[in-house]
Backbone as a printed PyTorch tensor [residue, N CA C, xyz], in Angstrom:
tensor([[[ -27.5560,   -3.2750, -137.6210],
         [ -27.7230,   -1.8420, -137.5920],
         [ -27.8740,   -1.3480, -139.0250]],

        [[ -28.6840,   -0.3960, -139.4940],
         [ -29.1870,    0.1790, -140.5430],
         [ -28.5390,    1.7660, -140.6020]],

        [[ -28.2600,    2.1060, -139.4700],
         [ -27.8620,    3.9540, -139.6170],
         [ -27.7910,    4.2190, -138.4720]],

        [[ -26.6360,    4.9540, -138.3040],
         [ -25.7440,    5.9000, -137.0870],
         [ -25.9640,    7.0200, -137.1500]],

        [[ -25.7400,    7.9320, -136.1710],
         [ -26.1570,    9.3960, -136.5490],
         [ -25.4160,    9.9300, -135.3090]],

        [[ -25.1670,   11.2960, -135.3510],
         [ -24.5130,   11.4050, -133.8980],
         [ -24.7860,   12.8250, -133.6000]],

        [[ -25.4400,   13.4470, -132.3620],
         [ -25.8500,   14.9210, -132.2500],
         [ -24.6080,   15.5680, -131.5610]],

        [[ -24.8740,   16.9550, -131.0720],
         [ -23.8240,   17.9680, -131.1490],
         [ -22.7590,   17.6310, -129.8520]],

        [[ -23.0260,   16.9330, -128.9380],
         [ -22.4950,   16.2940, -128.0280],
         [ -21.3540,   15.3060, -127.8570]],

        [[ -21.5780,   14.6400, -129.3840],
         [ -20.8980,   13.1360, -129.5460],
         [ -21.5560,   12.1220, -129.2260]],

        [[ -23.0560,   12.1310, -128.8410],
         [ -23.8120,   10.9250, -128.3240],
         [ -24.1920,   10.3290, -129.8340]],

        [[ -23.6420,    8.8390, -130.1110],
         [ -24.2610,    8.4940, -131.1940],
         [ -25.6240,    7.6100, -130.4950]],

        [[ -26.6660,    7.6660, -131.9000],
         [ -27.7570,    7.1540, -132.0240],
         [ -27.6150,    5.6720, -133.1570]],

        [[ -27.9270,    4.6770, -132.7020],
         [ -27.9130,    3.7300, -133.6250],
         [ -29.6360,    2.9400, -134.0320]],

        [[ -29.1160,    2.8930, -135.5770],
         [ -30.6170,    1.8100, -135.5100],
         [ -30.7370,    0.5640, -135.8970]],

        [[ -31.0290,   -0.2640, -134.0700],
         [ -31.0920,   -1.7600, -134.5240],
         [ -32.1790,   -2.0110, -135.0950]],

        [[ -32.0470,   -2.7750, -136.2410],
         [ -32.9620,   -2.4320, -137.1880],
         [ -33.7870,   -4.1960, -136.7680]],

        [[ -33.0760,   -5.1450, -136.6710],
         [ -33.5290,   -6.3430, -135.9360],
         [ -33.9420,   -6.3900, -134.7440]],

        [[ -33.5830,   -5.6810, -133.6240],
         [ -34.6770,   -5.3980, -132.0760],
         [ -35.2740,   -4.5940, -132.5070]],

        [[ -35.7610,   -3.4570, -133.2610],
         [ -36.2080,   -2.5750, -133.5380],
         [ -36.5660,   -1.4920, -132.5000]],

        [[ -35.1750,   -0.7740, -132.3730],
         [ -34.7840,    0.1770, -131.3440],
         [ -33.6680,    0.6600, -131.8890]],

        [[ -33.8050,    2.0560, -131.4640],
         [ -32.4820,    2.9040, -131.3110],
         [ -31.7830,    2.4850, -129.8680]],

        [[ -30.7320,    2.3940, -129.9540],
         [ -29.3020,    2.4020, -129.2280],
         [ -28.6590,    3.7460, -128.5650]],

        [[ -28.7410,    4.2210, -128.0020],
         [ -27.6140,    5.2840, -127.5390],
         [ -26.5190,    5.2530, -126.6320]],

        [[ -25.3480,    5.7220, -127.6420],
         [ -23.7590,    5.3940, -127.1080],
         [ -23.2870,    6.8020, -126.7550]],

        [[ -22.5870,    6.6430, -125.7890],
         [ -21.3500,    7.9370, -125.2250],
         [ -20.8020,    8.2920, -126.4830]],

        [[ -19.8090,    9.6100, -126.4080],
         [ -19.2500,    9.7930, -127.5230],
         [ -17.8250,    8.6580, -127.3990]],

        [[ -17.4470,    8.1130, -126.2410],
         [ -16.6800,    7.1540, -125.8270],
         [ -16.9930,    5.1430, -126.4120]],

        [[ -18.3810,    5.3410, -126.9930],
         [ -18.8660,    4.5760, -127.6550],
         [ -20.0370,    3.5050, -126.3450]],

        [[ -19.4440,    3.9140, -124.8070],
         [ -20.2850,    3.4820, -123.5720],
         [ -21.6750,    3.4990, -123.6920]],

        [[ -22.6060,    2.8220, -123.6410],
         [ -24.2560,    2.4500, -123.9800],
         [ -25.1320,    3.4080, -122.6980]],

        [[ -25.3940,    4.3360, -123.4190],
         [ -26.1970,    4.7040, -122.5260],
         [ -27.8540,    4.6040, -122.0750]],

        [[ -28.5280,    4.0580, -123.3480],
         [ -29.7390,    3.6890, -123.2830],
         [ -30.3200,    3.1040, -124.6110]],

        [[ -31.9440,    2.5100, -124.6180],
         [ -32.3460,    2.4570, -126.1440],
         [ -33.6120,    2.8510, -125.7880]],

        [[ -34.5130,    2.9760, -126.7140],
         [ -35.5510,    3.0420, -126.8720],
         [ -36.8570,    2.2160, -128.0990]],

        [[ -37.7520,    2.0130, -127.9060],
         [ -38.3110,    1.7580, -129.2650],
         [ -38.2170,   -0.0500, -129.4550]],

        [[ -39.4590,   -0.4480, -129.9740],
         [ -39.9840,   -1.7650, -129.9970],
         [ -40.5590,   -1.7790, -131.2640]],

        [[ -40.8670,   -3.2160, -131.5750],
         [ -41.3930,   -3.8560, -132.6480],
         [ -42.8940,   -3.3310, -132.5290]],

        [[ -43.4970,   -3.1530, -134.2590],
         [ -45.1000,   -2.5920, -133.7200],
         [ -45.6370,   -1.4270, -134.7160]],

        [[ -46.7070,   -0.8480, -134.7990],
         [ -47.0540,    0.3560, -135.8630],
         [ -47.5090,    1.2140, -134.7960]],

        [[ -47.1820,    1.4040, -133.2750],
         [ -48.0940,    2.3210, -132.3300],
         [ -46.6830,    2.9510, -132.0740]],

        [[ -46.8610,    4.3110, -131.3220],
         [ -45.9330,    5.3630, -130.8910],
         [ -44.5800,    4.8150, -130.0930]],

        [[ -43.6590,    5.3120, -131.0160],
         [ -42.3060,    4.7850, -130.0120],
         [ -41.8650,    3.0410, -130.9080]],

        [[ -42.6570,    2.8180, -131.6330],
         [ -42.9450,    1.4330, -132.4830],
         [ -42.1090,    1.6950, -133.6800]],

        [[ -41.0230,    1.0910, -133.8600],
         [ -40.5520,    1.5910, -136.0200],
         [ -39.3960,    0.6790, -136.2540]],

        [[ -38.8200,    0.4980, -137.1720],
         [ -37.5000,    0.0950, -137.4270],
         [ -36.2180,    1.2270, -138.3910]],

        [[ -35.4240,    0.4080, -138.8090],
         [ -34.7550,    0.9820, -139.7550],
         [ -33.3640,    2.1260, -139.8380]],

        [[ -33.5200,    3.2940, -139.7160],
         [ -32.7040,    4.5040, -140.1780],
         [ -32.6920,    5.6380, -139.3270]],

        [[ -32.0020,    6.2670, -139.2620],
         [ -31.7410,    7.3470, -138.4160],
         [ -30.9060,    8.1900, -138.8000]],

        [[ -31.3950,    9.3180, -138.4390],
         [ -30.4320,   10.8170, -138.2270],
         [ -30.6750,   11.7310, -137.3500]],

        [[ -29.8500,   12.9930, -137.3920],
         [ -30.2070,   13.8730, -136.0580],
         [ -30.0540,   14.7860, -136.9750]],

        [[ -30.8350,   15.9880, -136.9400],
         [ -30.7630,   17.6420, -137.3750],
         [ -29.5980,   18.4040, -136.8890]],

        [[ -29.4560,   19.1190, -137.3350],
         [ -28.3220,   20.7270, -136.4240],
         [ -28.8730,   21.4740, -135.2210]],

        [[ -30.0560,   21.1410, -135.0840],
         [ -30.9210,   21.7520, -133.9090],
         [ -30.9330,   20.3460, -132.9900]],

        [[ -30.5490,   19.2370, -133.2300],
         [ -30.4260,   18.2590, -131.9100],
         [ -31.5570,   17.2600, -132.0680]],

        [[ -32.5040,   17.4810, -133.3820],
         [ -33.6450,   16.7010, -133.2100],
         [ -33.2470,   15.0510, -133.8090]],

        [[ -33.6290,   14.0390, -133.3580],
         [ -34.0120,   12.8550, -133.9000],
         [ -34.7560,   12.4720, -134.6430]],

        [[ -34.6630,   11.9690, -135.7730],
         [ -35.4520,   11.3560, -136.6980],
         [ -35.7790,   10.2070, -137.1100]],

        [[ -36.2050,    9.1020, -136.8040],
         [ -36.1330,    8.0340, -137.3900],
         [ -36.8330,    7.4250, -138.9630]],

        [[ -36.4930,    6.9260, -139.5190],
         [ -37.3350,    6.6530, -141.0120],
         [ -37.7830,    5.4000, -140.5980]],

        [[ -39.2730,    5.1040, -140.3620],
         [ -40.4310,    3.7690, -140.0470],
         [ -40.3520,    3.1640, -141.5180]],

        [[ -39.0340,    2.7220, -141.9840],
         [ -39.5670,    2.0680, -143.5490],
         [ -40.8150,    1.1200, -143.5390]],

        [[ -40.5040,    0.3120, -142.7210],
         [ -41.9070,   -0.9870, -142.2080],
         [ -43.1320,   -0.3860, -142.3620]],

        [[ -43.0440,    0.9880, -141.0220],
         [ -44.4430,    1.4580, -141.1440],
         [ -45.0070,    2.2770, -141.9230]],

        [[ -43.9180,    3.1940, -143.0040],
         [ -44.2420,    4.2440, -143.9230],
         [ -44.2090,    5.8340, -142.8900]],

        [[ -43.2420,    5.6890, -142.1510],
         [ -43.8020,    7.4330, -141.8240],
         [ -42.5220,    7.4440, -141.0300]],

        [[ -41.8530,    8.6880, -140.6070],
         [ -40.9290,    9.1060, -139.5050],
         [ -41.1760,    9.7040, -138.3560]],

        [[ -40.0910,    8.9500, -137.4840],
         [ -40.8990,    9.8550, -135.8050],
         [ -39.6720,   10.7030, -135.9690]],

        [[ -40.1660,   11.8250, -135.0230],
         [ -39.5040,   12.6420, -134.5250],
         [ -39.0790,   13.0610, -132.8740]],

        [[ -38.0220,   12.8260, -132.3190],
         [ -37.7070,   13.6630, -130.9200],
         [ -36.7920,   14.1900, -130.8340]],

        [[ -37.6220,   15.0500, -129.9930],
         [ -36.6770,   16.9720, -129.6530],
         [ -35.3180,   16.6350, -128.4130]],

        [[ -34.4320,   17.2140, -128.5260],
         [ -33.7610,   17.0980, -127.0470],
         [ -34.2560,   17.5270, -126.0020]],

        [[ -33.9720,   17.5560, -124.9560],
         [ -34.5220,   17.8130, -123.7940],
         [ -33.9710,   19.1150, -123.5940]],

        [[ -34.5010,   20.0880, -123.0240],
         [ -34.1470,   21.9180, -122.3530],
         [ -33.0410,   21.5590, -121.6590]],

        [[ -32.1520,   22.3600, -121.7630],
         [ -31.0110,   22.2370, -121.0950],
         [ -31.2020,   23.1540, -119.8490]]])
């Protein structure tokens, strides 16, 4: 893992930086999903992570040179 991050909820975001996927844990630390594969196409990155004050995701593509971004979902 390269960087943790955790939004307003307590859901942390992790980045396996060797599967090359984010991780998402309960605020209980329970796995709730991942996302994201090896690759330079959409949803494709490695590395780093954070979340904004507005809930957004960020990842830093060091490999690929650029950062994705996702929004939370409408409540």
């Amino acid at each position: 893992m390269t960087g943790v991050a955790a939004d307003w909820h307590g859901n942390l975001f992790a980045a396996d930086c060797y599967n090359h996927r984010i991780q998402t844990l309960s605020s209980d630390g329970s796995f709730l999903t991942n996302f994201g594969s090896r690759g330079d196409g959409p949803g494709q990155f490695a590395y780093a992570i954070a979340v904004a004050d507005d809930g957004a995701l960020f990842a830093v593509d060091i490999g690929n040179g650029r950062i994705h971004k996702w929004r939370p979902a409408e409540p």
